[in-house]
N, C-alpha and C positions, 0 to 999 in steps of 0.2 A: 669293381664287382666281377666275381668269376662268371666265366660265359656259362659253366655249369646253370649259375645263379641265375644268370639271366635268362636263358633256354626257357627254366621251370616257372620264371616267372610270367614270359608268354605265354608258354602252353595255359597257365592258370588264367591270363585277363582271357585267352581266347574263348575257350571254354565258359567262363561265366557270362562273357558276353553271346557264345549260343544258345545258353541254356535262358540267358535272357529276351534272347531275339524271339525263341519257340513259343513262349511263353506265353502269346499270343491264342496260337493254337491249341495250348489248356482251354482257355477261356471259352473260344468256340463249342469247343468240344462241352465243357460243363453247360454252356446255355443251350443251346442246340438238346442235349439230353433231358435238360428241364425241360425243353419245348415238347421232348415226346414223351415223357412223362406225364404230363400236363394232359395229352392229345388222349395216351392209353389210360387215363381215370378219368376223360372225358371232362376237362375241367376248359372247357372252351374259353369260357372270359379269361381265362390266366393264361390260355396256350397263343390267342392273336395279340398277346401283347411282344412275345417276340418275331413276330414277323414284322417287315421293314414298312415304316410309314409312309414310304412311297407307293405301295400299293392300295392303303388304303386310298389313296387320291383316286383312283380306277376302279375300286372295291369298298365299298363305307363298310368298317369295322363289324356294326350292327347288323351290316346283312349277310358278311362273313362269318358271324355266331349264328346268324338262324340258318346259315346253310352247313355249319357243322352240324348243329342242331339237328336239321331234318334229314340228315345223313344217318348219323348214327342211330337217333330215333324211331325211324323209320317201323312201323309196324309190319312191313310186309319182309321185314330181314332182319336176322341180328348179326350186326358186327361186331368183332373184338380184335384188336390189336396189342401185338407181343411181341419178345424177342428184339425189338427195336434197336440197332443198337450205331454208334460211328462209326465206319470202315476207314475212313481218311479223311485228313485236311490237306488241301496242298498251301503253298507258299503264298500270302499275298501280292497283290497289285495295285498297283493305284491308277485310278479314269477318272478324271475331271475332279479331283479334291477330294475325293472317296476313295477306300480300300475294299478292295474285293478276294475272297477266297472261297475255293469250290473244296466242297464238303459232299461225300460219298457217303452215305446212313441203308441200312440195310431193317425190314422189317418181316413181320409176317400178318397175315391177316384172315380172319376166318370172318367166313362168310353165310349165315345162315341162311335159306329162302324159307318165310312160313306159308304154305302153300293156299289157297283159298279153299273154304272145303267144297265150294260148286264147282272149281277148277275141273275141266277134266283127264283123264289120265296124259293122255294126246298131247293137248297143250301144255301139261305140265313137261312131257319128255321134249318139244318141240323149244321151248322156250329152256329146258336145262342144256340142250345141245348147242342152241344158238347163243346162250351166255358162256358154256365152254370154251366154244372156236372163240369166244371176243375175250376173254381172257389170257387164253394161251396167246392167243396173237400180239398182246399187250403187253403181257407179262413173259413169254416165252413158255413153250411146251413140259418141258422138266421144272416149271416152276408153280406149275397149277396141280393141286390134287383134288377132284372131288368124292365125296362120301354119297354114293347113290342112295343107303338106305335112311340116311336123316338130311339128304339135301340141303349139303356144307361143302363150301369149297374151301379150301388153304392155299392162298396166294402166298410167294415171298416175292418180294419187290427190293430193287437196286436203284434208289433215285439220287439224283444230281441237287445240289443245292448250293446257292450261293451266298454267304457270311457276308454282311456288308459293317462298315464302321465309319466314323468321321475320320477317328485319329488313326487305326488299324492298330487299337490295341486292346481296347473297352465297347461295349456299348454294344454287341454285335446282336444284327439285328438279319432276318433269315427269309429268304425268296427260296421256294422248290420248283424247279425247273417241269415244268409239264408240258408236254406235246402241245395242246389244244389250247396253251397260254401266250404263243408267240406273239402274239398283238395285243397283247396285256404287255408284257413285259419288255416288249420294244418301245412301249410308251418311256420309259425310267430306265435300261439295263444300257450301259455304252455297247454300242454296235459291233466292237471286238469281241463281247462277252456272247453277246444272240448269235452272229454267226460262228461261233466255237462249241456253243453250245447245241444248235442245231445242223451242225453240218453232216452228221453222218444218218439223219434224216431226209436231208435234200436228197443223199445221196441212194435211199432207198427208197424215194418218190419216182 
């Protein structure tokens, strides 16, 4: 066989075996989009079906629906989420017979307040000032807009989430990384993954 022959022939098995190894990373990518799909038509029972069953051991299913539920519901606010979309998947890993990949999704979220009509002006301004500062602060300052005359904010948010799988190929099932979850998800996350993920929090403590 000419070396020519043979060169092209590697180059081909390389190549097919990349485009096989990524392949992975579709999959993430198409479930993970169904999940926010799912979340922006508000179809709760179909959106915690992708989230990882290890959470429900810490969180029963059922009260993860009524707390989406009373989230979006909520009479005294309307939410709506858009724009939703992946920004990255990185490489998996394997911890304890499990595969893990962190997945970067970017959104936006508007935020109605409907005001009470006994409300008074005072406390309506005092309470949209002190929900300003607690969003910019969470979300960052260039990431918060609010609309003073129909009292709407537009968050965009950048969250961390992490892919998990038996095999690391199928099945991928999805944890978002939250501030206020560390002992939630230290119950189930390997402890390489919590301090990676919270370390540049320590560091702003």
């Amino acid at each position: 066989m000419k070396l020519k022959t043979i060169i092209t022939s590697l180059l081909f098995l390389l190549l097919s075996f990349t485009n096989y190894a990524q392949d992975y990373k579709k999959e993430i990518r198409t479930e993970f989009t169904a999940y926010l799909d799912a979340l922006t038509n508000l179809e709760f029972e179909k959106s915690v079906e992708y989230l990882s069953e290890d959470f429900f051991k810490i969180v029963p299913k059922e009260q993860m629906i009524q707390l989406l539920e009373s989230t979006f519901n909520n009479p005294n606010m309307e939410i709506q989420l858009k724009d939703a979309e992946v920004v990255s998947v990185a490489d998996k890993e394997e911890f304890n017979k499990k595969y893990y990949a962190t997945l970067i999704y970017s959104s936006v979220m508007d935020m109605k307040i409907n005001n009470p009509e006994e409300e008074e002006k005072e406390q309506r301004d005092l309470r949209n000032t002190l929900l300003l500062l607690n969003f910019q602060k969470t979300f960052g300052l260039e990431n918060v807009k609010y609309d003073k005359e129909i009292d709407q904010y537009e968050i965009k948010a950048t969250k961390e989430v992490y892919a998990i799988s038996n095999d690391g190929e199928t099945n991928w099932k999805f944890l978002v990384v939250e501030k206020k979850q560390r002992f939630i998800l230290e119950q189930f996350l390997p402890q390489e993954l919590i301090d990676r993920a919270y370390s540049e929090d320590d560091k702003e403590d």
